[in-house]
C-alpha positions, 0 to 999 in steps of 0.5 A: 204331489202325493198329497193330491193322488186320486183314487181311479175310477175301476179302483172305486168300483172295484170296492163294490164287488165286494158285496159286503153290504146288503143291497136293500134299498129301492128308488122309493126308499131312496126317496123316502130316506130324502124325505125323513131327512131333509123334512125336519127342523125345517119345515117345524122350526125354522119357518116361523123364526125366518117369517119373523126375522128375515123376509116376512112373507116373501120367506116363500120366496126364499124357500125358492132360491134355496131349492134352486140353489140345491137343485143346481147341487142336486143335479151334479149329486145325481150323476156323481151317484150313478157314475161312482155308486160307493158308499162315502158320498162327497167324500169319495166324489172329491177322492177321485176328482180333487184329490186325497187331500180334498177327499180327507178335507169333505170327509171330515167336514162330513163328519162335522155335519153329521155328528153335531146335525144328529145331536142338535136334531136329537135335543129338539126331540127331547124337547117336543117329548118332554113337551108331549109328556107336560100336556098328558100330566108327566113332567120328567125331572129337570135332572134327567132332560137338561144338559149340566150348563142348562143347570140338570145332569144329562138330557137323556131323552136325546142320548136315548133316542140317539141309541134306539136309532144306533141299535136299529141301524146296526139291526140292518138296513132293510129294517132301518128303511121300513121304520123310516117309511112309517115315520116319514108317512106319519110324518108327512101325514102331520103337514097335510093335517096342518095345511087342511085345518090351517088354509081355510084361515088365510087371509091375504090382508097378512101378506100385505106387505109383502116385502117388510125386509126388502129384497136384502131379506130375501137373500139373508133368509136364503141363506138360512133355510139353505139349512133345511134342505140340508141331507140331501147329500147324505142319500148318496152313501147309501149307494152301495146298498141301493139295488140298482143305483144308476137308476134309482139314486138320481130318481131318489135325490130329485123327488126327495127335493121336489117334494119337500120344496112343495112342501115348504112352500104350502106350510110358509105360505099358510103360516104367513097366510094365517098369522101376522109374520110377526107373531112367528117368531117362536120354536113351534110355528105349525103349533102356533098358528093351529092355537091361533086359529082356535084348535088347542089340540094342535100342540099335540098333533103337531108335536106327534109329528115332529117326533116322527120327523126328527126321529127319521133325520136322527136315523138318517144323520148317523146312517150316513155318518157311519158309512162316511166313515166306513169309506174312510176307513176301507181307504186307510184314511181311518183305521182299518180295523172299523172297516168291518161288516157283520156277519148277520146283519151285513152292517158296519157295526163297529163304526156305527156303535162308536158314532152312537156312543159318541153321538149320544154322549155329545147330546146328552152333556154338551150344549150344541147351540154355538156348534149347531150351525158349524155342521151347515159349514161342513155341508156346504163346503163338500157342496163346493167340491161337488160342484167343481169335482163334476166337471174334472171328473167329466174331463178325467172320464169323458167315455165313461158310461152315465145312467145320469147325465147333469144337463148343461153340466158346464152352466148348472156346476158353476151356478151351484158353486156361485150360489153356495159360496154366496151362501157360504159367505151369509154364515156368521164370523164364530160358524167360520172361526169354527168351521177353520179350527175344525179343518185346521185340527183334520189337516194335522190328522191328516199328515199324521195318520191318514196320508201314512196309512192311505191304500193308495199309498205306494200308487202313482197318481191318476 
């Protein structure tokens, strides 16, 4: 059926001869987008609600097996990059393994993700800002930071903060990374300033009992800071501006999620350490614990940081919305007429103005609560894909050469996609009914457009 013909691989790689993208970005930059977008709401947010909610202390527990889960994933994610280093990410990784159906299928889920993810990420950013503002004597009118349903007329720190990063995104890559970087070490630099004043606080009487929930508390708050790892995956569209990405896209993927699953496990561990994991049930857990411990000026540190941090996963949601798209649309899938580089700055501007305007008038007028989760929906469906995409693609293409090979790739697939249907199965009954809805609504786009104007229309299956 023409509904399933995939792409080949020399007809993927024979896209990225065309240079049109400028190759910028290193195994560094590739580590530090990891960090910018993975280190976010996470790490500030959801920690303390998780404590609070699920696990209690034993949430150290369940950062694990959520890193495990992604781990599995990222390792089939690392050699899917250097075997196919296209922009697209899971969608050109199910186009050449599953079939155009499931690529249309990942790459509108990707859509999903990315365009609700940056908008939830951008409103939590106005928060802290106009947070910021309140404790320096400036309250912004109610008017101009809440969407209508919350009673004012548009958030516009959020749409704001949503067209700086369109506007530096279309600047370039190359400048897009250097600003990532600083963000990120600002960023990073915050956890260790919590961690320093926080950890000589700990005291084990609070992880006593260590497992108020249970082991059933466990796996519900796996499923919920699955969450926070989410983004890894979107490091993989930028392989066709990656200098040397059979090397460097697996070094990026990995260290990005080592790092941050350290990361997460020293802030859980000390929040827990500190405070009772009762009292965690807030928006700000770092700041909490750092007014806890006696420092009132931690709500201004903290908050520093976490505009840095959730300034560097608005940038990286709409970088990879926009080349998600952009391998879309050099397929025919989308409209052709996206499929445009600039001539200067060697971006797809087109594409990346639309999402922004898009982006930002989502933020700036829509209540996303409901829909927030949805985007983890998408994620976690194109994780599936991955996981089964990489052993068809291992049988269509046993001699092709890989920088990167997935150990026991017939063991670590199959967990991965074990895992992430457990969690996918964890998501609430609405998340689902949308997730079905938003697939339902692609397919009938799909029929009706993308399978009609497909390049590889007229070509005969794989």
């Amino acid at each position: 059926m023409t509904f399933f013909r995939r792409k080949s691989f020399d007809e993927l790689m024979a896209t990225t001869q065309e240079k049109k993208l400028t190759k910028a970005l290193g195994a560094m930059d590739i580590t530090l987008m990891g960090l910018g977008i993975i280190i976010g709401t996470g790490i500030f947010v959801l920690t303390g609600i998780g404590a609070a909610k699920y696990a209690g202390p034993a949430l150290m527990l369940s950062f694990i097996l959520a890193g495990v889960t992604c781990a599995f994933v990222c390792l089939a994610y690392s050699e899917l990059a250097s075997f196919l280093p296209v922009a697209g990410s899971s969608y050109t990784y199910a186009y050449a393994s599953l079939g155009e159906i499931f690529g249309w299928w990942v790459g509108w889920s990707l859509i999903l993700e990315y365009s609700v993810g940056a908008s939830a990420v951008a409103g939590g950013w106005s928060a802290y800002f106009v947070g910021i503002l309140h404790s320096c004597g400036i309250d912004l009118p109610k008017a101009l930071t809440m969407v209508p349903a919350d009673g004012g007329i548009v958030n516009l720190p959020a749409a704001a903060v949503v067209l700086l990063a369109t506007l530096l995104l279309v600047i370039g890559v190359r400048e897009s990374a250097r600003v990532n970087k600083i963000l990120v070490f600002i960023k990073i630099g915050t956890i260790f300033i919590f961690l320093f004043f926080a950890a000589p606080h700990i005291d084990p009487v609070n992880w006593d009992p260590f497992l108020p929930f249970g082991w059933k508390g466990v796996t519900a708050g796996t499923a919920v800071l699955f969450f926070a790892y989410l983004g890894f995956d979107a490091l993989s569209t930028a392989a066709e501006e990656t200098k040397n990405p059979k090397r460097d896209m697996p070094i990026g993927i990995i260290s990005a999620l080592t790092i941050c699953t350290i990361l997460y496990i020293a802030v859980c561990a000390t929040m827990t350490g500190v405070v009772p994991y009762q009292m965690l049930n807030t928006a700000a857990p770092a700041s909490y614990v750092l007014e806890y411990i006696g420092m009132h000026a931690g709500s201004a540190i903290v908050g520093t940081g976490a505009l840095c941090g959730l300034s560097t996963v608005v940038l990286m949601m709409l970088f990879a919305q926009s080349r998600a798209l952009y391998s879309m649309s050099r397929d025919g899938l989308m409209p052709m007429s996206l499929y445009k580089v600039h001539s200067k700055f060697h971006t797809p501007y087109k594409i990346q103005i639309i999402v922004g305007i898009l982006v930002a008038c989502i933020t700036g007028f829509t209540p996303i609560q409901i829909v927030a989760e949805t985007c983890s929906a998408g994620t976690i469906f194109a994780f599936l894909c991955s996981c089964v995409g990489i052993i068809v693609l291992r049988r269509i293409y046993p001699d092709k050469p890989r920088a990167f090979r997935c150990p026991a790739v017939h063991i670590i697939a199959p967990l991965g996609f074990i895992f992430c249907a457990f969690i996918f199965t964890q998501l609430s009954w609405h998340t689902l009914a949308l997730f079905v809805f938003w697939s339902i609504l692609g397919l009938i786009i799909y029929v009706a457009y993308g399978h009609k104007h497909s390049v590889i229309n007229n070509h005969p299956e794989v």
